[in-house]
C-alpha positions as CSV (number, residue, x, y, z in Angstrom):
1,X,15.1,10.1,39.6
2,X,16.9,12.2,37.8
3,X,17.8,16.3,38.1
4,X,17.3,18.0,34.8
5,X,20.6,18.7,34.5
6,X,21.6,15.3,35.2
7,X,18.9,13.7,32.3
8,X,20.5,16.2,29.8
9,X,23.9,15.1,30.3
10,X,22.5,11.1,29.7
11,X,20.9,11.8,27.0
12,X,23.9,14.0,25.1
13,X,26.2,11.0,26.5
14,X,23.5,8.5,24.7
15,X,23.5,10.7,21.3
16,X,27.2,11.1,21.3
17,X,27.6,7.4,21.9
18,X,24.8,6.4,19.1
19,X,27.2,8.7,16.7
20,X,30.5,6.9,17.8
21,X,29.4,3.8,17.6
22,X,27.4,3.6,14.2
23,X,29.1,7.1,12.4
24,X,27.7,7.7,9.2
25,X,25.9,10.8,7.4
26,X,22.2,10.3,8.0
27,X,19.5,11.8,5.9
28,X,17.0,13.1,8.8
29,X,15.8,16.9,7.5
30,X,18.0,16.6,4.2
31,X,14.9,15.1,2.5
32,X,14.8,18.0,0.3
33,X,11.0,18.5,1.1
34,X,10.9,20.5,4.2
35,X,7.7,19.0,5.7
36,X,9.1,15.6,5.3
37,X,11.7,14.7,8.1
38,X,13.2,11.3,9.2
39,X,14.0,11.3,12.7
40,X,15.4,9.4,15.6
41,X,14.0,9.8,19.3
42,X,14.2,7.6,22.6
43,X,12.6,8.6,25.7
44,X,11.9,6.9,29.2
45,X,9.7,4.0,27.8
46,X,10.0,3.7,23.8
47,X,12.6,4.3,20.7
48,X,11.3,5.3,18.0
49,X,12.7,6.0,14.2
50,X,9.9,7.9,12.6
51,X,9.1,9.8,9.0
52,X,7.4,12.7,10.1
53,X,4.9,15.0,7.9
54,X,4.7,17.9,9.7
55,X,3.7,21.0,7.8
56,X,0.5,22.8,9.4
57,X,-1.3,22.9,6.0
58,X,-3.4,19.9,6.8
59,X,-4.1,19.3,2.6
60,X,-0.1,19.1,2.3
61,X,0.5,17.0,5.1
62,X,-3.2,14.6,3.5
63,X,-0.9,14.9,0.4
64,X,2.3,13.3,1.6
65,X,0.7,10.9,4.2
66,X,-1.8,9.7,1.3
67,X,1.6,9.6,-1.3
68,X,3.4,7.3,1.3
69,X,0.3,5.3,2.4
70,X,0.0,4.3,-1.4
71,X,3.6,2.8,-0.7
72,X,2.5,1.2,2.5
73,X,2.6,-2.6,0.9
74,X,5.9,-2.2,-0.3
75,X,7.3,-0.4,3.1
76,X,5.5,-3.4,5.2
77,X,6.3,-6.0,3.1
78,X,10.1,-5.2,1.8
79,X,11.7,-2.6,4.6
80,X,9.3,-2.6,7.4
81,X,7.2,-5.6,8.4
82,X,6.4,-3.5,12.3
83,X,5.9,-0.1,10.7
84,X,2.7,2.0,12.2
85,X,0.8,4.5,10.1
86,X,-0.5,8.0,12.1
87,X,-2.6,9.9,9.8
88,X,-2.9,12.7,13.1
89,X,-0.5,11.9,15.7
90,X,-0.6,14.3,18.4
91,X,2.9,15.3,19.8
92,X,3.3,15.7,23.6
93,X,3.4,20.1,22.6
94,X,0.1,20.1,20.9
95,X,1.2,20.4,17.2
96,X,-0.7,17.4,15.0
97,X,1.9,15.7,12.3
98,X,1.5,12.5,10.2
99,X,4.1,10.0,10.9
100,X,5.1,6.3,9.3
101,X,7.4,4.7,12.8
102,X,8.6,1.5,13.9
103,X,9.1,1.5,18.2
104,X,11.3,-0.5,20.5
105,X,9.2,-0.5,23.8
106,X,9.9,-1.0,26.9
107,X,13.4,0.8,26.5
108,X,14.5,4.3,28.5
109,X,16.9,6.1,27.6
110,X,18.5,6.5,31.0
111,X,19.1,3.0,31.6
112,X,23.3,2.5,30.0
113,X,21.9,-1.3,29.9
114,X,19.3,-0.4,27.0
115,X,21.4,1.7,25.0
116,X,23.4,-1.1,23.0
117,X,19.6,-3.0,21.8
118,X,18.5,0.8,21.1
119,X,21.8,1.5,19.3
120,X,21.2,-1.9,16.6
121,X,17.7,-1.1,16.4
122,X,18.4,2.9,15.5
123,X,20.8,1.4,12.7
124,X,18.9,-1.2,11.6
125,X,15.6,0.7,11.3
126,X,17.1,3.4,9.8
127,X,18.7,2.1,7.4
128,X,15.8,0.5,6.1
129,X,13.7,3.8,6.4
130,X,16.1,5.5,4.3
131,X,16.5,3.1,1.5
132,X,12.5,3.0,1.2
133,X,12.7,6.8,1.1
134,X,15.5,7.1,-1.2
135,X,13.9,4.0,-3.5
136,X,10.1,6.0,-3.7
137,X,11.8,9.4,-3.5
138,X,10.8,10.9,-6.4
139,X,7.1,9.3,-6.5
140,X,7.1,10.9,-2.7
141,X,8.1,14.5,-3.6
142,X,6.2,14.5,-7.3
């Protein structure tokens, strides 16, 4: 067990580590949409590299989700074989987002012997998320 001051200081050491080891300029919030986000996030039991839609308009976030599902034969088949499709995923604060994610499971972030597998697969994944995005961009955001 962990203090919280102890579980911040792993987790910055994982982050800075991840950027060390793979350093490059991800896209993340620069999607130019701002209720369109590509994110990164480990946690004690998964990994998890995620396109969120998170705007509270629920037609907008219908919008994007149904824009991207139209895609989803193209992101399963060519980029993302694993990828899950959350029409209303509920985050752990209450807030409801849409969100297109591939997980590692069984992971945690503050185990040092996880974080090399967790470091690939956060390259890997993202890499693949972001050409798809970057590819259907414009169909996305039209």
């Amino acid at each position: 067990m962990f203090s919280k001051e102890e579980s911040k200081n792993i987790r910055e050491e994982f982050w800075t580590g991840f950027g060390k080891a793979y350093s490059r300029k991800w896209i993340l919030y620069d999607t130019k949409m701002k209720e369109l986000q590509l994110k990164f996030s480990f946690d004690n039991r998964t990994a998890k590299v995620s396109m969120d839609i998170s705007s509270r308009d629920e037609l907008i976030r219908a919008y994007y989700f149904e824009k991207i599902s139209a895609l989803k034969t193209i992101l399963l088949n060519e980029y993302l074989p694993d990828a899950t499709f959350e029409e209303a995923f509920l985050l752990p604060e209450g807030k409801t987002i849409s969100s297109i994610f591939v997980e590692l499971e069984n992971v945690n972030i503050h185990n040092r012997k996880d974080w090399p597998n967790v470091f690939e697969f956060f390259y890997d994944k993202m890499n693949l998320m972001e050409t798809f995005f970057l590819e259907y961009e414009s169909y996305i955001n039209d």
